[in-house]
PyMOL Python script that loads the backbone (N, CA, C, O; Angstrom):
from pymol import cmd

cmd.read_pdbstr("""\
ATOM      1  N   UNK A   1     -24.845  72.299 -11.533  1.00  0.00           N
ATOM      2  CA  UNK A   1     -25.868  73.017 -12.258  1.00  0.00           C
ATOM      3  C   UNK A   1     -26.526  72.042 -13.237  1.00  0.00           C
ATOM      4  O   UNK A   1     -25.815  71.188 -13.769  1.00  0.00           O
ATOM      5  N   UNK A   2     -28.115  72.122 -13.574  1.00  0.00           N
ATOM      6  CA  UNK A   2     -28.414  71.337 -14.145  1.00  0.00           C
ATOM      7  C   UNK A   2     -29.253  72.215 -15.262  1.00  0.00           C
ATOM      8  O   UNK A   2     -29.762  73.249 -14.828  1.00  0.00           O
ATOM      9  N   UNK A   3     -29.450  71.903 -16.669  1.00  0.00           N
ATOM     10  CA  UNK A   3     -29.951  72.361 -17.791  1.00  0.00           C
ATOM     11  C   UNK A   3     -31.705  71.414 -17.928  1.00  0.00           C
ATOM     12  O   UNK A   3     -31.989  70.244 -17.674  1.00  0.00           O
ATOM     13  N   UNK A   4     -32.486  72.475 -18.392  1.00  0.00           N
ATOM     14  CA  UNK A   4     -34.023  71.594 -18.831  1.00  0.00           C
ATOM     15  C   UNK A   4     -33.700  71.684 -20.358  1.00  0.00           C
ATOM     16  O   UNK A   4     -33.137  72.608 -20.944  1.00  0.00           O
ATOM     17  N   UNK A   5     -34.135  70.636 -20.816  1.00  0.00           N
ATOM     18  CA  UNK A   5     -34.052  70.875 -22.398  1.00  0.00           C
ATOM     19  C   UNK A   5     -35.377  70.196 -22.534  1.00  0.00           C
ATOM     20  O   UNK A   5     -35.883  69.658 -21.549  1.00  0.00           O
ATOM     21  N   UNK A   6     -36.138  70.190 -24.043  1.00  0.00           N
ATOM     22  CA  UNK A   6     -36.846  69.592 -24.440  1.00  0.00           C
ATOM     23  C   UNK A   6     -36.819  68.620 -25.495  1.00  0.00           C
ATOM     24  O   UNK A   6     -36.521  69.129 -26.575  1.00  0.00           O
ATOM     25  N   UNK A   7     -37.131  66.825 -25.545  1.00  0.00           N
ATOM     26  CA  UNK A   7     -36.472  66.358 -26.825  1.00  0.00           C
ATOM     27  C   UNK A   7     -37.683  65.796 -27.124  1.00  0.00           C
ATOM     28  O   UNK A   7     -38.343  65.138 -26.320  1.00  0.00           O
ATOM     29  N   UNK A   8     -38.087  66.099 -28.576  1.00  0.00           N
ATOM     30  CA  UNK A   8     -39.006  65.764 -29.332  1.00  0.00           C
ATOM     31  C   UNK A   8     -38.472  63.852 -29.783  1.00  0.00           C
ATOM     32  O   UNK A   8     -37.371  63.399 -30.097  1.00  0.00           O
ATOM     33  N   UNK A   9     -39.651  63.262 -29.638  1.00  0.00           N
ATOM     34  CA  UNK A   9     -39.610  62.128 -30.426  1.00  0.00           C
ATOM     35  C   UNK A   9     -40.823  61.712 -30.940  1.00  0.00           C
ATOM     36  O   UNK A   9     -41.963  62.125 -30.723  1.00  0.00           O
ATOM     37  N   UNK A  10     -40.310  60.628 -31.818  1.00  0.00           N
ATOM     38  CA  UNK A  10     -41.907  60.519 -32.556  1.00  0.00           C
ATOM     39  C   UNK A  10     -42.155  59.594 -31.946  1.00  0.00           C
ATOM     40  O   UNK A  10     -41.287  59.215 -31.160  1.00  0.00           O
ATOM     41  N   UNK A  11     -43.838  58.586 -32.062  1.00  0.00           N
ATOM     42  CA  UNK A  11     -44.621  58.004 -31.282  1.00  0.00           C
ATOM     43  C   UNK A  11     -43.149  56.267 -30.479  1.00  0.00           C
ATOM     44  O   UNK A  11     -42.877  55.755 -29.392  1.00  0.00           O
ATOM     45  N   UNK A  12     -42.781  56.135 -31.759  1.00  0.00           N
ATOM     46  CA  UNK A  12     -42.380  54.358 -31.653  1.00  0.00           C
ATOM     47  C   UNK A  12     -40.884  54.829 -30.662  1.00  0.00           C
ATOM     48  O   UNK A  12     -40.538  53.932 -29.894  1.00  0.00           O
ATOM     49  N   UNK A  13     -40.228  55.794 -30.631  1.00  0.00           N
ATOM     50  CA  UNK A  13     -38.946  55.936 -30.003  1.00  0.00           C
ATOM     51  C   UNK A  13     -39.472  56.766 -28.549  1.00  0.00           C
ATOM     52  O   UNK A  13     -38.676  56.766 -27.610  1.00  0.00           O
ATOM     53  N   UNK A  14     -40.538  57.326 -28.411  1.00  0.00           N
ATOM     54  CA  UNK A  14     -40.874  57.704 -26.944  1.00  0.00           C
ATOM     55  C   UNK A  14     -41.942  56.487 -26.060  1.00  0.00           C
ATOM     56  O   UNK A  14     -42.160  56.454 -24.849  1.00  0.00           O
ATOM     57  N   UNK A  15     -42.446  55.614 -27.071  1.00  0.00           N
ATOM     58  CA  UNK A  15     -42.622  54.461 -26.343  1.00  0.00           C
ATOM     59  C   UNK A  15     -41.972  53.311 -26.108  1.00  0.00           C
ATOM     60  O   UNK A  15     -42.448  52.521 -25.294  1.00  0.00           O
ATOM     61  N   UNK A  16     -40.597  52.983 -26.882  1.00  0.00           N
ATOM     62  CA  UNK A  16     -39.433  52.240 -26.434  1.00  0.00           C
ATOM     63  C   UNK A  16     -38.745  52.781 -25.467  1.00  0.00           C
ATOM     64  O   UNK A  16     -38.158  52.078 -24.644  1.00  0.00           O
ATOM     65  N   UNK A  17     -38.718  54.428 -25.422  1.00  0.00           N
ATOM     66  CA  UNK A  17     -38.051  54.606 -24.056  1.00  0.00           C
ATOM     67  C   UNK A  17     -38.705  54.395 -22.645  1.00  0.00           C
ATOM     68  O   UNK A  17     -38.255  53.996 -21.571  1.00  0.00           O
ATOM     69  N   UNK A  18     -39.826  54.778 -23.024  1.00  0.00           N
ATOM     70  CA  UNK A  18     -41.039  54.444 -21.664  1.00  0.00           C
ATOM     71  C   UNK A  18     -40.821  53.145 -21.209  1.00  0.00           C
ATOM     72  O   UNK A  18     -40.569  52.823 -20.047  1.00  0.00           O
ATOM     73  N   UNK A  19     -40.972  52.135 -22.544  1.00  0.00           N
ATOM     74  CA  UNK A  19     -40.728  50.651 -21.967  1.00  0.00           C
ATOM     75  C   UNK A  19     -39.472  50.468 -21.180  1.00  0.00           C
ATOM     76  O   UNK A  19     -39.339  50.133 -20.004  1.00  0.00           O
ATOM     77  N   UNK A  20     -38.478  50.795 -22.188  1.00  0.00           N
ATOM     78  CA  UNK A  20     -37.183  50.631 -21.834  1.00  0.00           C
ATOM     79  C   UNK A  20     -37.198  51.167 -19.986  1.00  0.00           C
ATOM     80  O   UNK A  20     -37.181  50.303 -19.109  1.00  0.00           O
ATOM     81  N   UNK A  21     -37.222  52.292 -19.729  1.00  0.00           N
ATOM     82  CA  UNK A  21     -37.172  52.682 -18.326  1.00  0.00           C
ATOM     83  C   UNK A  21     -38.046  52.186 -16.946  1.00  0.00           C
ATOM     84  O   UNK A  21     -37.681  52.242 -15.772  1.00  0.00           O
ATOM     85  N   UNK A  22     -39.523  51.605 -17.593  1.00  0.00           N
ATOM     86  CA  UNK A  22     -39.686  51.293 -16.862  1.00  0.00           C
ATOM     87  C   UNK A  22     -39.579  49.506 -16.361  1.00  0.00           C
ATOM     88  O   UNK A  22     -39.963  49.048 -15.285  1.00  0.00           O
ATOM     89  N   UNK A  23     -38.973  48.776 -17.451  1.00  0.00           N
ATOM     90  CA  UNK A  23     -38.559  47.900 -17.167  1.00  0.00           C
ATOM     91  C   UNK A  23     -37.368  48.056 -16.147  1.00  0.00           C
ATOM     92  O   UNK A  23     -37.302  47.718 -14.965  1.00  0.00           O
ATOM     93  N   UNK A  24     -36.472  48.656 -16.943  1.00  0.00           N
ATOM     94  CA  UNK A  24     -35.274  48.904 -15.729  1.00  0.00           C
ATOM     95  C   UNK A  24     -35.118  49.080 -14.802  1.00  0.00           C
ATOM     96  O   UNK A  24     -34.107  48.796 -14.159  1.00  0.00           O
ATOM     97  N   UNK A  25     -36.496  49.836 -14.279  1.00  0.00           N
ATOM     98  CA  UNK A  25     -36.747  50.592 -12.880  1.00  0.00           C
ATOM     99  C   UNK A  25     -35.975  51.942 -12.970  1.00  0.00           C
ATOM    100  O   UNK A  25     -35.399  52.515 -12.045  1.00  0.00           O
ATOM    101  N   UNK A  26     -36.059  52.263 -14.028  1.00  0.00           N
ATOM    102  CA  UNK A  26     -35.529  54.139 -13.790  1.00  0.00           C
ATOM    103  C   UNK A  26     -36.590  55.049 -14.387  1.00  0.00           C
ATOM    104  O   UNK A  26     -37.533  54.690 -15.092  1.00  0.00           O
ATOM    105  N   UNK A  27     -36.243  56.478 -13.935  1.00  0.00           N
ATOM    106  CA  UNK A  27     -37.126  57.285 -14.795  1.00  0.00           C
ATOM    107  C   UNK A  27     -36.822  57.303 -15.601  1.00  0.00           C
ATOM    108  O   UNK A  27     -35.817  56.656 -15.895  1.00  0.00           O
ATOM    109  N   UNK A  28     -37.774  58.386 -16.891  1.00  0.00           N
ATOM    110  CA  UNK A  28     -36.942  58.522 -18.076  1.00  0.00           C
ATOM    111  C   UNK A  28     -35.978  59.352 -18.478  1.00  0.00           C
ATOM    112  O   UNK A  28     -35.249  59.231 -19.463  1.00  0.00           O
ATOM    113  N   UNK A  29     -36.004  60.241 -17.640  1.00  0.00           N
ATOM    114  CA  UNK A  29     -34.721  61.327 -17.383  1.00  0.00           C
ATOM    115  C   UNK A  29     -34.066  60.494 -17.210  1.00  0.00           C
ATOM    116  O   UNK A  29     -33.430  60.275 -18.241  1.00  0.00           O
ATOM    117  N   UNK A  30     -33.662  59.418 -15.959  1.00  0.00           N
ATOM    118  CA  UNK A  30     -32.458  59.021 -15.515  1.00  0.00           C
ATOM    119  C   UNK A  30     -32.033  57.790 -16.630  1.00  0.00           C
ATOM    120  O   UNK A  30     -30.882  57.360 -16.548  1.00  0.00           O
ATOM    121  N   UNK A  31     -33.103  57.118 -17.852  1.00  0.00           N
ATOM    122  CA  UNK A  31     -32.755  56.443 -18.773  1.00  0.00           C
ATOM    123  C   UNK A  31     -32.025  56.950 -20.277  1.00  0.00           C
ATOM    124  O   UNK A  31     -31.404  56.366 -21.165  1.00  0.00           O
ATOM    125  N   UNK A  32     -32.632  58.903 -19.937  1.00  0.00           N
ATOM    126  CA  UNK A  32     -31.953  59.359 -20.913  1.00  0.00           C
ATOM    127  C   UNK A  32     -30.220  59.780 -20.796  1.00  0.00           C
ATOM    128  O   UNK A  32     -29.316  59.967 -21.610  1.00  0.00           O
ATOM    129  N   UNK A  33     -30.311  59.796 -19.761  1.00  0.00           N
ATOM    130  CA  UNK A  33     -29.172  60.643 -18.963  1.00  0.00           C
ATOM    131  C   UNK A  33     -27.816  59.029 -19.465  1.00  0.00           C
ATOM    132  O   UNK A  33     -26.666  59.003 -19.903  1.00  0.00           O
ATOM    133  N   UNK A  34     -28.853  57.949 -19.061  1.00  0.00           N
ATOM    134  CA  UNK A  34     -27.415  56.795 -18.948  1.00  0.00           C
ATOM    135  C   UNK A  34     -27.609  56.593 -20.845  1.00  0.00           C
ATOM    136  O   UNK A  34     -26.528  56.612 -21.434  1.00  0.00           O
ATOM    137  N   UNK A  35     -28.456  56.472 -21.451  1.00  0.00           N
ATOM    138  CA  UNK A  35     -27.768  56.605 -22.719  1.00  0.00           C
ATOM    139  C   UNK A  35     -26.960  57.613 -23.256  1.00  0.00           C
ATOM    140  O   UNK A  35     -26.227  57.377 -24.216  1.00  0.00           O
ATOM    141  N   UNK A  36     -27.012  58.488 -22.838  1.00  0.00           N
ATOM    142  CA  UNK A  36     -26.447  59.572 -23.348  1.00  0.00           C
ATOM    143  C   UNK A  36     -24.881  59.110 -23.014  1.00  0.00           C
ATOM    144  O   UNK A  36     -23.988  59.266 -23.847  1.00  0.00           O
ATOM    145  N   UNK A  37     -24.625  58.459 -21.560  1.00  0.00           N
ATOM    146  CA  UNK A  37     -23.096  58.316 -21.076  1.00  0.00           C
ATOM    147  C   UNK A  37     -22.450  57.331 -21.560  1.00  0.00           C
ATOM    148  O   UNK A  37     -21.226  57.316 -21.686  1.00  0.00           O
ATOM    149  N   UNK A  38     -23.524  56.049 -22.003  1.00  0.00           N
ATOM    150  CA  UNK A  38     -22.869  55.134 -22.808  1.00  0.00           C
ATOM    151  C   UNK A  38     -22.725  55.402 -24.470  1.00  0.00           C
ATOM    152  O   UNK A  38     -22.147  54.595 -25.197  1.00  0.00           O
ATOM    153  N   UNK A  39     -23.301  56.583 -24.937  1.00  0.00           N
ATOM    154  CA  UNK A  39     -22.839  57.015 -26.404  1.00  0.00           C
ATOM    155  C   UNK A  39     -21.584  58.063 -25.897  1.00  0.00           C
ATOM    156  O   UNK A  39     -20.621  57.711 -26.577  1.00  0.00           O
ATOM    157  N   UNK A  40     -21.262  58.910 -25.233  1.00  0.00           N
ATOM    158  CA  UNK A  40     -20.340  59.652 -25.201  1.00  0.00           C
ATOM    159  C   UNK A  40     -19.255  58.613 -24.803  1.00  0.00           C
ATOM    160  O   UNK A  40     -18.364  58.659 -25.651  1.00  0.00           O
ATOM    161  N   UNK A  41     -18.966  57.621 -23.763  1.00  0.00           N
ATOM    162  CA  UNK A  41     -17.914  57.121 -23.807  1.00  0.00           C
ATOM    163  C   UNK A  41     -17.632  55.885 -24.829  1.00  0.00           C
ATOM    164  O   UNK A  41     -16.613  55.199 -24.760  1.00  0.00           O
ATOM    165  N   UNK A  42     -18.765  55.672 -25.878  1.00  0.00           N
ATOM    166  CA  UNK A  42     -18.435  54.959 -27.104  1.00  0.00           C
ATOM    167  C   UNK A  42     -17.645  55.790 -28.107  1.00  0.00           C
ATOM    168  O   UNK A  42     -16.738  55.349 -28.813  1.00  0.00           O
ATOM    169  N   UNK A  43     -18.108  57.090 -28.086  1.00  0.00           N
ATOM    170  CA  UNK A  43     -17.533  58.072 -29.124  1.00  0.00           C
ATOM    171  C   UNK A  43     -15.791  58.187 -28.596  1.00  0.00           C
ATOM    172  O   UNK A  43     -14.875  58.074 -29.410  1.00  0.00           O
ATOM    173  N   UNK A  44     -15.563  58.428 -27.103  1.00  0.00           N
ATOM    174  CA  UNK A  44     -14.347  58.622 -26.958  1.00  0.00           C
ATOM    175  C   UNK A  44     -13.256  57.419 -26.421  1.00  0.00           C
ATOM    176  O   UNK A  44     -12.147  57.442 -25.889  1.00  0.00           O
ATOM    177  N   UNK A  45     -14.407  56.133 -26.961  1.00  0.00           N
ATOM    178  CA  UNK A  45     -13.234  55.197 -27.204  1.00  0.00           C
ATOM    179  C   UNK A  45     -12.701  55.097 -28.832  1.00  0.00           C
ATOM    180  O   UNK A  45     -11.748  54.403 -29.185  1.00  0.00           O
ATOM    181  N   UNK A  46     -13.479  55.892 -29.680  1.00  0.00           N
ATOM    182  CA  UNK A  46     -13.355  55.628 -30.962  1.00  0.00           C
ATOM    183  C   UNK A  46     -12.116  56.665 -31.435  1.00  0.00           C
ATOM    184  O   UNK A  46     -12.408  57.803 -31.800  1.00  0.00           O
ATOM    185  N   UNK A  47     -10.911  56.273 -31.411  1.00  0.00           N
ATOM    186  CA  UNK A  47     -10.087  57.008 -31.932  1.00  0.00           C
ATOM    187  C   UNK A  47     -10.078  58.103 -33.115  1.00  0.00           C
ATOM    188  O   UNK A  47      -9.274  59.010 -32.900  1.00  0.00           O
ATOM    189  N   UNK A  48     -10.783  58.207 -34.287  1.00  0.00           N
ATOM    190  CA  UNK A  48     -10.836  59.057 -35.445  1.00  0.00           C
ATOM    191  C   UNK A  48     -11.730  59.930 -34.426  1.00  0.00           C
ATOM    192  O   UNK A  48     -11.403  61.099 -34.221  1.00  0.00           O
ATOM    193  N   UNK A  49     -12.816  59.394 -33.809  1.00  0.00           N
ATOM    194  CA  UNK A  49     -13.524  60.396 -33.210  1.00  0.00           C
ATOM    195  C   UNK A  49     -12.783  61.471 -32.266  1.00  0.00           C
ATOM    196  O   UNK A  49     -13.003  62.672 -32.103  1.00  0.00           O
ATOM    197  N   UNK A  50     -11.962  60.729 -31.784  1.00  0.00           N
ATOM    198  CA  UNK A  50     -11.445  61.962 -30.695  1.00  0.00           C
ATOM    199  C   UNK A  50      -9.976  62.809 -31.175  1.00  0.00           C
ATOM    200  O   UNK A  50      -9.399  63.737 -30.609  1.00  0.00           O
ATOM    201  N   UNK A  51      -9.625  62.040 -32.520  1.00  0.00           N
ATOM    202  CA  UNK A  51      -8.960  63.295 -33.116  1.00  0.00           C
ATOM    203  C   UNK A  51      -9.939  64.524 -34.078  1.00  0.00           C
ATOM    204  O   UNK A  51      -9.583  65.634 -34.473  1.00  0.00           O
ATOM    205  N   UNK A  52     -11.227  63.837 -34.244  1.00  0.00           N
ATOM    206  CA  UNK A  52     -11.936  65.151 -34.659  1.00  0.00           C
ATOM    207  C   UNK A  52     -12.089  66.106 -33.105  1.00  0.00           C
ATOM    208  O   UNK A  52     -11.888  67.314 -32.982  1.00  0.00           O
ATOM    209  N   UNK A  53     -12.510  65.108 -32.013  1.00  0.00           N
ATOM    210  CA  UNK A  53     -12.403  66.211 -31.432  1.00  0.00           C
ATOM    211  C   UNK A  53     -11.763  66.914 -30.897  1.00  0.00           C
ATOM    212  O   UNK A  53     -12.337  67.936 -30.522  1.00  0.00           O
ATOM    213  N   UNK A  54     -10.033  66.759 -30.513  1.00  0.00           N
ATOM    214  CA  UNK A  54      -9.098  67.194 -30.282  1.00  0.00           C
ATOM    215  C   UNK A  54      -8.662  68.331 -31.287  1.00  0.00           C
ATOM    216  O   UNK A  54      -7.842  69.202 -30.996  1.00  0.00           O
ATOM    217  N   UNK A  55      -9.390  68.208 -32.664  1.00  0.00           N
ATOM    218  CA  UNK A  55      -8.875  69.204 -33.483  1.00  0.00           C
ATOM    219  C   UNK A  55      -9.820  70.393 -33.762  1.00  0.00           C
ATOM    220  O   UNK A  55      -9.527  71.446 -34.328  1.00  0.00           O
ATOM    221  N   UNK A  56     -11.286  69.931 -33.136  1.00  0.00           N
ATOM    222  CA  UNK A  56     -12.580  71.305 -33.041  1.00  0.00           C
ATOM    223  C   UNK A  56     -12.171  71.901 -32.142  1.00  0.00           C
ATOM    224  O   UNK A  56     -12.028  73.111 -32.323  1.00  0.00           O
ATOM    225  N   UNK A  57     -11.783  71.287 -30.705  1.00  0.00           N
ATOM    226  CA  UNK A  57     -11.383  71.831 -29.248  1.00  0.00           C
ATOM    227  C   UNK A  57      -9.823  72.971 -29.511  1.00  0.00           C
ATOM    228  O   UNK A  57      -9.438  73.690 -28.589  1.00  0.00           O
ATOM    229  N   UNK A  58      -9.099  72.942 -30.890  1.00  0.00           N
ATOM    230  CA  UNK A  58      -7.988  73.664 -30.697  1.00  0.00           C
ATOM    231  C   UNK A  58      -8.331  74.632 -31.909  1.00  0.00           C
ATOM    232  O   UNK A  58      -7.774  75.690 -32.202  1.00  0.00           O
ATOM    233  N   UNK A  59      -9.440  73.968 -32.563  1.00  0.00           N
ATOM    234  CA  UNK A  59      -9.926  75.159 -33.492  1.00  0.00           C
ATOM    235  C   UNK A  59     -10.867  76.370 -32.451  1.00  0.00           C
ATOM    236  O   UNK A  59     -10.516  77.549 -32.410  1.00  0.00           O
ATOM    237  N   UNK A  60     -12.017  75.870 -31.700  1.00  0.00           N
ATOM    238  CA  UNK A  60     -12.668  76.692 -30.884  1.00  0.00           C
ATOM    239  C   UNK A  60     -11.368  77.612 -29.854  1.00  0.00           C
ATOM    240  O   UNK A  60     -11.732  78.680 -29.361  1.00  0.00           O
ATOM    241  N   UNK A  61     -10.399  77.291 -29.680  1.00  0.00           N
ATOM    242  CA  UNK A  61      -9.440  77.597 -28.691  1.00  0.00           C
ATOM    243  C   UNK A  61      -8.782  79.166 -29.183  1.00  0.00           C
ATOM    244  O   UNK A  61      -8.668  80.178 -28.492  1.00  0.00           O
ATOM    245  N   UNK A  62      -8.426  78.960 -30.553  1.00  0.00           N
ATOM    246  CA  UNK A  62      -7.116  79.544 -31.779  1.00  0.00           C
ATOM    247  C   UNK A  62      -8.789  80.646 -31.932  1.00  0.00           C
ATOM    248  O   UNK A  62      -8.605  81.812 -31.585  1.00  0.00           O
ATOM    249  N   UNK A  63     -10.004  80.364 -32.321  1.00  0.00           N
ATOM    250  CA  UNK A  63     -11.007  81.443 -32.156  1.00  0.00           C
ATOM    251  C   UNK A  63     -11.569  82.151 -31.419  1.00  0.00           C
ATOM    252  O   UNK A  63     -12.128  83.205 -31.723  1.00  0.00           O
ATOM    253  N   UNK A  64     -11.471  81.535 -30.079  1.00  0.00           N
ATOM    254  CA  UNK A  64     -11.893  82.460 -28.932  1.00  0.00           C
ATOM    255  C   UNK A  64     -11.077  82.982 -28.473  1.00  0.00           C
ATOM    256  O   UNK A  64     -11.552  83.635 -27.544  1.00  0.00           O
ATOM    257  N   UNK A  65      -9.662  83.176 -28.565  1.00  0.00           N
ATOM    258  CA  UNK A  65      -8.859  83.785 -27.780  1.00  0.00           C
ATOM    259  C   UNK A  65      -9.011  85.527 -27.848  1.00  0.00           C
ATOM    260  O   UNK A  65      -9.841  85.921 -28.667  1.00  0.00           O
ATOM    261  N   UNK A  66      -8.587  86.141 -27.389  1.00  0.00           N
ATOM    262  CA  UNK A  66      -8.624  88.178 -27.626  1.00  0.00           C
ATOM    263  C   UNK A  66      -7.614  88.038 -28.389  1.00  0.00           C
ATOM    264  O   UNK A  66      -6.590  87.364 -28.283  1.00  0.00           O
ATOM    265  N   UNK A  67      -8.090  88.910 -29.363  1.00  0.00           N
ATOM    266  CA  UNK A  67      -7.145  89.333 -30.390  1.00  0.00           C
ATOM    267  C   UNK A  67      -6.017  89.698 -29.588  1.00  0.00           C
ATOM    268  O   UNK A  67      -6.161  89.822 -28.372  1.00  0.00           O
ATOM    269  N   UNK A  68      -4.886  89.887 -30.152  1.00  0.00           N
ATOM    270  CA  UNK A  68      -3.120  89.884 -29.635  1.00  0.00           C
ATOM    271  C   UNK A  68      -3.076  91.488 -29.811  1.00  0.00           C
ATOM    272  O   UNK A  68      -3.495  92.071 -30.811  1.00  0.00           O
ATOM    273  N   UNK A  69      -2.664  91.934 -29.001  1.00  0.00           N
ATOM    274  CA  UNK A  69      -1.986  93.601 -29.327  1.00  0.00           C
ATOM    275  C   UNK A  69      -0.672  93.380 -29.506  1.00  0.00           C
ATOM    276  O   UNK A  69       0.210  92.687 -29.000  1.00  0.00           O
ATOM    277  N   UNK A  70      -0.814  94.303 -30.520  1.00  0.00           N
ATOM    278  CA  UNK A  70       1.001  94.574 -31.353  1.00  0.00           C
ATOM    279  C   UNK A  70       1.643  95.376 -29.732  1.00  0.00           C
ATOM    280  O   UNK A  70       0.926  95.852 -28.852  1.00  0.00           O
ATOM    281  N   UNK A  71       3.148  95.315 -29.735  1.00  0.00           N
ATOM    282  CA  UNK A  71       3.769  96.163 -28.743  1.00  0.00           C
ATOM    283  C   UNK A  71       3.095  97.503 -28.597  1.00  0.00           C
ATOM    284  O   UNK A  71       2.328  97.816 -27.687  1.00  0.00           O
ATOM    285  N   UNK A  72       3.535  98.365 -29.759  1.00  0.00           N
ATOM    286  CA  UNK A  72       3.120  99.778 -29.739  1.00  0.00           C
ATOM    287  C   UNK A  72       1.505 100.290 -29.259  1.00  0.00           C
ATOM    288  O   UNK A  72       1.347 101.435 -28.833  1.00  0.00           O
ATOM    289  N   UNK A  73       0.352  99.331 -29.374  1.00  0.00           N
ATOM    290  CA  UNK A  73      -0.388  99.225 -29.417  1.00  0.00           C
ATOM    291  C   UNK A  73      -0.675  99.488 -27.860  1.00  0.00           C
ATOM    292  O   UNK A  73       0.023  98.896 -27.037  1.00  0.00           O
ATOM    293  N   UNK A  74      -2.014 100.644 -27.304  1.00  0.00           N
ATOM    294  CA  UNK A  74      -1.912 100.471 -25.993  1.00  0.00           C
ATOM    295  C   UNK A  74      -3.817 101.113 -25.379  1.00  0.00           C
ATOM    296  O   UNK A  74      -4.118 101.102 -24.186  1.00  0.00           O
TER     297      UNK A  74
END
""", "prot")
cmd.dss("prot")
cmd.show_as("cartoon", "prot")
cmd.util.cbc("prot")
cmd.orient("prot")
């Protein structure tokens, strides 16, 4: 499944990406797509980073669960 989003930039960072991609020979989807993979696997080589996120992922976890019914409870 794939998501459309829209990302605003201002003039000097949507024409470094233009450059950027078409030097490379990619689109700019497919130039946004590979920065995006080389910041996410920078973040989860960064250790403090991935105990923040190990500890949002068990906070979101401990909040979404269904509330617990007591025994008597039916």
């Amino acid at each position: 499944m794939t998501k459309s989003m829209t990302l605003r930039l201002d003039d000097e960072r949507a024409a470094t990406l233009m450059l950027v991609a078409r030097i490379d020979g990619v689109t700019v989807t497919d130039c946004v797509r590979l920065a995006i993979d080389a910041h996410a696997r920078a973040r989860r080589a960064d250790p403090r980073w991935r105990r923040r996120a190990e500890e949002h992922l068990r906070w979101v976890a401990q909040h979404a669960a269904p509330p617990q019914q007591d025994e008597g409870e039916s």
